[in-house]
ROLOTOR-557648 format. One line per field, with one value per residue (C-alpha): residue in one letter; chain; x, y, z. Coordinates in Angstrom, 3 decimals, decimal comma. Last residue first. Example, Ala and Ser with C-alpha at 12.3 -4.5 7.8 and 13.67 -1.06 7.14 Angstrom:
kepa: s;a
vexdren: A;A
c1: 13,670;12,300
c2: -1,060;-4,500
c3: 7,140;7,800
END
This chain:
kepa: x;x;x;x;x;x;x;x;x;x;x;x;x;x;x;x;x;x;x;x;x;x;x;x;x;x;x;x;x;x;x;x;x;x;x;x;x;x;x;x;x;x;x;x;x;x;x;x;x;x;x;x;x;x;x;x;x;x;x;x;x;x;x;x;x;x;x;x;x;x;x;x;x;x;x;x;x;x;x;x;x;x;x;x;x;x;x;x;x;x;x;x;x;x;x;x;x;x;x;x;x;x;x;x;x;x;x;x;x;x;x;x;x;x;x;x;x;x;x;x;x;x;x;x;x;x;x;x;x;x;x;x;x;x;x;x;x;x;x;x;x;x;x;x;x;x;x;x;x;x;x;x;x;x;x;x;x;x;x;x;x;x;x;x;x;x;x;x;x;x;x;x;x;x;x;x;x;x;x;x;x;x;x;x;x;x;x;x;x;x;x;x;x;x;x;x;x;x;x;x;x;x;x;x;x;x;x;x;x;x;x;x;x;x;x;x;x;x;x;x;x;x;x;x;x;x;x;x;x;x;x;x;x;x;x;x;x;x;x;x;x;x;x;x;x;x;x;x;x;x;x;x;x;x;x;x;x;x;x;x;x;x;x;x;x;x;x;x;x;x;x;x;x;x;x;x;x;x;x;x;x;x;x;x;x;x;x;x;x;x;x;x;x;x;x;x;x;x;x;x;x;x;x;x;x;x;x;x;x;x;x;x;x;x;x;x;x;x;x;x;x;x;x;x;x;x;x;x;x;x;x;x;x;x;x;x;x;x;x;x;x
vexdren: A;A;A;A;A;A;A;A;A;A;A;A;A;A;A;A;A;A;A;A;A;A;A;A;A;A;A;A;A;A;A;A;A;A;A;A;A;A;A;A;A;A;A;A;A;A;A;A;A;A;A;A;A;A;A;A;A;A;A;A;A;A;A;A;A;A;A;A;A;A;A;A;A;A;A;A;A;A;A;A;A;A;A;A;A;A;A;A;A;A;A;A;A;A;A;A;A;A;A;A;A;A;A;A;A;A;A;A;A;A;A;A;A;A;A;A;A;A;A;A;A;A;A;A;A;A;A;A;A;A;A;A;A;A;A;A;A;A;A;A;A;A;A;A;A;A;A;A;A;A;A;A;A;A;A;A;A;A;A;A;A;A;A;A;A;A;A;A;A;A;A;A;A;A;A;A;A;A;A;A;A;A;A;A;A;A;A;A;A;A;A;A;A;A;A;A;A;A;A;A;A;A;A;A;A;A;A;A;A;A;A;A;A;A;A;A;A;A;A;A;A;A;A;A;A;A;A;A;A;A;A;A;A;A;A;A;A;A;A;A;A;A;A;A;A;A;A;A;A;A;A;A;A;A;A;A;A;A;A;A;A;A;A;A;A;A;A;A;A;A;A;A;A;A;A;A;A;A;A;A;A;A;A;A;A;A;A;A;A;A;A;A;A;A;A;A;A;A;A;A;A;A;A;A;A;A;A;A;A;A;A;A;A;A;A;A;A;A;A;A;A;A;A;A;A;A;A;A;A;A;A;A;A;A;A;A;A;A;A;A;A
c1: -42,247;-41,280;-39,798;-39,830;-38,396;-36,673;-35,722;-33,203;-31,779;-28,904;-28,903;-32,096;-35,269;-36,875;-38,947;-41,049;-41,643;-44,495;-43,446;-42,018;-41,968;-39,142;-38,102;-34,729;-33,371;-30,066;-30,696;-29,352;-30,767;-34,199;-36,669;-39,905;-40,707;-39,069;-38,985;-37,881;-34,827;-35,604;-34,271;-31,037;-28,759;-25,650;-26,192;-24,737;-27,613;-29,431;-30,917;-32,462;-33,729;-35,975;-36,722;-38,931;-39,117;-41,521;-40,367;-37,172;-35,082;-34,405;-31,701;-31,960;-29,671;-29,049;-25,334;-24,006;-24,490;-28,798;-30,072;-29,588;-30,784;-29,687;-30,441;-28,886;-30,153;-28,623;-25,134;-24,313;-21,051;-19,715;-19,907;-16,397;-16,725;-13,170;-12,332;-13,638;-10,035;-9,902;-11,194;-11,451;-12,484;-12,922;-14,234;-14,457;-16,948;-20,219;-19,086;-18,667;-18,274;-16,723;-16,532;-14,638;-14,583;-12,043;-10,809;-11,431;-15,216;-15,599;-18,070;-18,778;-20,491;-21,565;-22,452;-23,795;-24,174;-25,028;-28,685;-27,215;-26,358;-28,479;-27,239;-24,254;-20,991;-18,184;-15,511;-13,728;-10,887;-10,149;-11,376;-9,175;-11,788;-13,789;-14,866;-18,228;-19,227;-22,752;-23,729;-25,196;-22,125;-21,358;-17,996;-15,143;-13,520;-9,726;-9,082;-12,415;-14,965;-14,201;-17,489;-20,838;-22,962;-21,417;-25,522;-24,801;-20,658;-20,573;-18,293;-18,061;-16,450;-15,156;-15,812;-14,882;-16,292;-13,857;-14,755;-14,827;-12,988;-13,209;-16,921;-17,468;-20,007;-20,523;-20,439;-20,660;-20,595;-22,021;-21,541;-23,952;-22,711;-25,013;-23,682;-26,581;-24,870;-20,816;-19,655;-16,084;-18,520;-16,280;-16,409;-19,687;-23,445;-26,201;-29,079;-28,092;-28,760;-26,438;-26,186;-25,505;-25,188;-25,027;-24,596;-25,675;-24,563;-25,655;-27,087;-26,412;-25,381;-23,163;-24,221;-26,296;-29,480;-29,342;-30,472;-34,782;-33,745;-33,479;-30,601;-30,599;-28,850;-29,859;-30,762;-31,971;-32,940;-33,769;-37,036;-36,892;-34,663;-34,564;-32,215;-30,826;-28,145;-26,998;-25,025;-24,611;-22,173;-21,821;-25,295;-26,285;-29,359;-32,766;-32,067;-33,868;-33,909;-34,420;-37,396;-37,310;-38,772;-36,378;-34,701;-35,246;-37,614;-39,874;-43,603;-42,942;-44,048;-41,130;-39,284;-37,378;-33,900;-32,151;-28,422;-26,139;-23,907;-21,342;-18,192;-15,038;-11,924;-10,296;-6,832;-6,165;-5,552;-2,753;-4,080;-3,657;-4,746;-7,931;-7,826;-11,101;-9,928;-12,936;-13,569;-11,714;-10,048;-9,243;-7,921;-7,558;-5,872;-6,717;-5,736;-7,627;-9,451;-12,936;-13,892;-18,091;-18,809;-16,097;-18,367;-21,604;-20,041;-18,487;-22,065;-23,660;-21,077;-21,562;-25,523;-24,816;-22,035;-24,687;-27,528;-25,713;-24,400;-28,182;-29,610;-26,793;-28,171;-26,229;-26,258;-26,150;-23,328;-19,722;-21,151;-22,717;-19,962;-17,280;-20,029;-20,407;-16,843;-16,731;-19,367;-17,834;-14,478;-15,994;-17,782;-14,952;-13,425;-10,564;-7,298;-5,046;-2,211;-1,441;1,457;1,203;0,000
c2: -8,884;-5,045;-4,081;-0,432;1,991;5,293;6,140;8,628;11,820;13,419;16,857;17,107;14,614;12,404;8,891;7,011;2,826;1,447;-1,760;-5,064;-7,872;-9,479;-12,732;-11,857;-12,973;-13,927;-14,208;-11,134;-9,068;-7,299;-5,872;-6,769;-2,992;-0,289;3,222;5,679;8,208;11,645;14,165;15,812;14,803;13,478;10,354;9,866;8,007;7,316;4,329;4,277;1,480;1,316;-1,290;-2,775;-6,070;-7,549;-10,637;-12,281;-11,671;-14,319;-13,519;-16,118;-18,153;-17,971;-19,330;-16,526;-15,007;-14,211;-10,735;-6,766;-4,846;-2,421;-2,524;-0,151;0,412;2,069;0,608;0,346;2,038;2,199;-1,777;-2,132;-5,871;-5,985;-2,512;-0,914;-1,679;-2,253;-0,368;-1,962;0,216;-0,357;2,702;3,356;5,059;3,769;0,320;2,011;0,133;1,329;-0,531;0,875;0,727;2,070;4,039;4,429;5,020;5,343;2,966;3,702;1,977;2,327;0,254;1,641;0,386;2,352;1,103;-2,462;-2,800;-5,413;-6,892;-7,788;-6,694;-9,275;-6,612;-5,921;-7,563;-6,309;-8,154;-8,910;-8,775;-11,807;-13,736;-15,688;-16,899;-17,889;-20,929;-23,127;-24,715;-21,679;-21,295;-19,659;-16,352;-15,169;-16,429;-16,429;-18,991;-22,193;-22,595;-23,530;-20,029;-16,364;-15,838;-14,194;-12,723;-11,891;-9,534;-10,116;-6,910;-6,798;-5,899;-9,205;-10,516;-11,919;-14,347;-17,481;-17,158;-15,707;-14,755;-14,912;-11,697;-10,056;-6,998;-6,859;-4,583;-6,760;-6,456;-8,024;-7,968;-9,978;-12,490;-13,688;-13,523;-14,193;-10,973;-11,121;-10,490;-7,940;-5,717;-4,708;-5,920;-4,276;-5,954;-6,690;-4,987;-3,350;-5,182;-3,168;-5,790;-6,147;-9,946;-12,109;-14,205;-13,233;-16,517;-19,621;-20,307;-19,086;-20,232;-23,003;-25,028;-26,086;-22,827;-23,804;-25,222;-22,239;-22,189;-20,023;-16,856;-16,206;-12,493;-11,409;-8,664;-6,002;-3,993;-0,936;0,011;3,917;5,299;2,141;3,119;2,101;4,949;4,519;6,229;6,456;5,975;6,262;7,998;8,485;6,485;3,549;2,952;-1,029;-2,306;-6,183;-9,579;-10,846;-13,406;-10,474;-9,689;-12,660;-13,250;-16,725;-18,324;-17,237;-14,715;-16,639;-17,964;-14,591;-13,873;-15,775;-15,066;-17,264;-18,104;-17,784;-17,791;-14,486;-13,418;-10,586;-6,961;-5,025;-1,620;1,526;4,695;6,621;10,486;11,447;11,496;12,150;8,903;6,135;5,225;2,140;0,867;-2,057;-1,801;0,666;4,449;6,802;9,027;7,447;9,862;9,765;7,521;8,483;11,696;9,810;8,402;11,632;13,421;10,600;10,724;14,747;14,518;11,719;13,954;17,022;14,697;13,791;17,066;18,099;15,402;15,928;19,576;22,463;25,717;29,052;31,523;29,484;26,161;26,673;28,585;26,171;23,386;25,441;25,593;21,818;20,901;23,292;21,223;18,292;19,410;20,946;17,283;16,898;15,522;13,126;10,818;7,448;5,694;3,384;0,000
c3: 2,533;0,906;-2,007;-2,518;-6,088;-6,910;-10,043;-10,354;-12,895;-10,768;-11,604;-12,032;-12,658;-11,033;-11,355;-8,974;-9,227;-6,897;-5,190;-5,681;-3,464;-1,822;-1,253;-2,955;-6,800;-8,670;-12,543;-13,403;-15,722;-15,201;-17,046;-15,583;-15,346;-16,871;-15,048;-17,308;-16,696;-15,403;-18,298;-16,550;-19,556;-19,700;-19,055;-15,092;-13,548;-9,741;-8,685;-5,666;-3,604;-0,837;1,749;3,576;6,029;7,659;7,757;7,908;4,551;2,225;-0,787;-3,665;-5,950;-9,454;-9,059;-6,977;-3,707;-3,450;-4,325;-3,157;-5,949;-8,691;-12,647;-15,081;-18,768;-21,945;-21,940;-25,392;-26,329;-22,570;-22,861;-25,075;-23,784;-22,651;-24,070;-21,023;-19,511;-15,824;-12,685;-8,991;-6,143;-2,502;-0,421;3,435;5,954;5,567;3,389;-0,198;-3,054;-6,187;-9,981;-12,494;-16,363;-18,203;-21,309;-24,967;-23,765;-20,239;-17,625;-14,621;-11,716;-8,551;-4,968;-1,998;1,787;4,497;4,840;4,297;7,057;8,869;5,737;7,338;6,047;5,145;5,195;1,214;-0,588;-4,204;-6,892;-10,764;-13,399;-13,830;-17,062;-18,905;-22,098;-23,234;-24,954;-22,174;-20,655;-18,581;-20,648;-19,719;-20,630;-20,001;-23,982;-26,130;-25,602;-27,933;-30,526;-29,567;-29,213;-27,599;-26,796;-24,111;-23,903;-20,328;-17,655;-14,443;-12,486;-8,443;-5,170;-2,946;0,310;2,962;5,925;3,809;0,447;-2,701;-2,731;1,225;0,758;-2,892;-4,075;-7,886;-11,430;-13,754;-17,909;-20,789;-24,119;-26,899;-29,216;-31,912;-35,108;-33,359;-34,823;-33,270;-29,733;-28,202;-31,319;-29,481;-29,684;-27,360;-25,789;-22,917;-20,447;-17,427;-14,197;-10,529;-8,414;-4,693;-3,449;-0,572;2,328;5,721;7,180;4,452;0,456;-1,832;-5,069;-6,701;-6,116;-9,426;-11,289;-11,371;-8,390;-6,442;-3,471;-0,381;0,657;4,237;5,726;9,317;11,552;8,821;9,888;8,149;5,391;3,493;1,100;0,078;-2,862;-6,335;-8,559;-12,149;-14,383;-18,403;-19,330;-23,113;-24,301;-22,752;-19,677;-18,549;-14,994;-14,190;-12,393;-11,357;-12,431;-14,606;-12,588;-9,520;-7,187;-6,093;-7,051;-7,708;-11,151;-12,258;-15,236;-17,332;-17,324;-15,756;-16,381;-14,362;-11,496;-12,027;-10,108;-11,152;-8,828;-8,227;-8,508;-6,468;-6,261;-4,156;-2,515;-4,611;-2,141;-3,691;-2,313;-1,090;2,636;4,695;4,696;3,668;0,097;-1,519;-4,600;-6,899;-10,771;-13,799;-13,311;-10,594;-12,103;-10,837;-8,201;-9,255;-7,114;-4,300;-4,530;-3,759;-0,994;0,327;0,192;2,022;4,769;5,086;5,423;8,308;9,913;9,701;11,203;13,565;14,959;14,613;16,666;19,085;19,361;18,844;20,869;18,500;17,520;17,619;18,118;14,616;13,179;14,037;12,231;9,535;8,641;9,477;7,318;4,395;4,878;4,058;0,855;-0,767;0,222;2,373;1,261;3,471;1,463;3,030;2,209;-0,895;0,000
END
């Protein structure tokens, strides 16, 4: 690790101003104190988002410091986290069954967050036969994704007729090994066909091609946290694609090449949900339990995407059901959605 570098944010150092002149002139509350640190975490995360100069490799950054420190990546294993079969008979969220923000052009940024969750005491990731009982199963295991579509073709797919790109930006607990979650990129040729996948891909036996960037090690967080949880991703043309989580009050970051799939030249949709650890498997919650999600783009534009229902990617799900979908507009263009037990 490279030694440690301290910058404040222009946002940081406002809080503190006003903070001086708070205690300076008028009594403050603890409510107040709180709520200003609270305000100034969110702020940070969503600027760590959007802090993706840094060059290609693994990196990590706490807060206030916005500064991204290189941190050694590793080698990690495959595992799959499919793309959906078909929407189920079960009224679950996810395998298709989930709203995705649509924007009205391309999308060069996404930013996943849970603005609001009530009632969290427990989570298990459990197997679904439809995908072989598969994945990372038991108490607290689960994944945050932020999927594009697929629907787009790049030179990635050597014009293989019915070859798709489909790219995942990922979370997820005890990936690599037990007691150590890994933030990291899976990126999918659908549709690839029968011959040899390319080199650094493998096959998932049923025509499609699958490979992993590098992962940096992150805490195995419990999704009785998942309130200060957030996940983004960016994707540059001619450059790189990067994937940042934030864990409350520190960042992991992996970027690599966007030439891999090329999928800043197609990426029109982003989906964002907690679901089950690999393998098309599902995330229970104990009951009742709500929670919102927000997902907020970088298009270039501050038209409020569209709301699209039942267009999900991955095949992962949650025992959740869906909710009413909002939209807004702005500087950061969002749809906002529940799911609820």
């Amino acid at each position: 690790m490279t030694p440690r570098k301290t910058r404040y944010s222009h946002y940081a150092l406002h809080i503190a101003a006003a903070a001086l002149i708070s205690i300076c002139c008028q009594p403050v509350s603890v409510g107040q104190t709180a709520d200003a640190e609270a305000a100034a975490l969110d702020n940070w995360r969503a600027e760590m988002a959007h802090n993706t100069q840094q060059g290609e490799g693994c990196f990590q950054a706490s807060y206030p410091n916005t500064i991204w420190e290189q941190v050694e990546c590793k080698e990690l294993h495959p595992r799959v986290h499919p793309a959906f079969h078909k929407p189920g008979a079960e009224q679950v969220t996810g395998n298709g069954h989930d709203y995705v923000a649509q924007a009205p052009g391309l999308i060069s940024a996404t930013l996943g967050t849970f603005p609001t969750v009530t009632g969290v005491k427990s989570e298990k990731s459990v197997g679904v036969a439809a995908f072989g009982d598969g994945g990372i199963l038991g108490p607290n295991e689960y994944s945050l994704q932020l999927n594009t579509d697929f629907e787009g073709t790049t030179a990635a797919c050597k014009n293989h007729t019915d070859c798709v790109v489909w790219q995942q930006f990922i979370y997820a607990t005890d990936y690599p090994v037990k007691g150590e979650a890994a933030v990291f990129m899976q990126y999918w040729l659908i549709g690839w066909g029968d011959s040899a996948c390319p080199s650094g891909f493998a096959t998932d036996d049923e025509g499609d091609c699958y490979g992993n960037s590098k992962y940096v090690p992150a805490p195995d967080v419990k999704a009785t946290s998942l309130a200060k949880l957030s996940l983004s991703a960016a994707a540059e043309a001619g450059g790189k694609d990067t994937v940042v989580f934030t864990d409350g009050t520190t960042a992991y970051s992996v970027s690599g090449s966007d030439s891999v799939l090329d999928i800043s030249q197609v990426w029109k949709q982003s989906e964002f949900n907690i679901v089950g650890d690999a393998g098309g498997s599902r995330a229970d919650f104990n009951e009742p339990v709500s929670i919102a999600v927000k997902v907020a783009l970088t298009d270039g534009t501050t038209s409020a995407p569209t709301c699209v229902a039942n267009a999900g990617s991955t095949g992962e799900t949650n025992n959740l059901n869906l909710g009413k979908c909002s939209t807004a507009s702005g500087s950061s263009p969002s749809i906002q959605f529940t799911e609820s037990n």
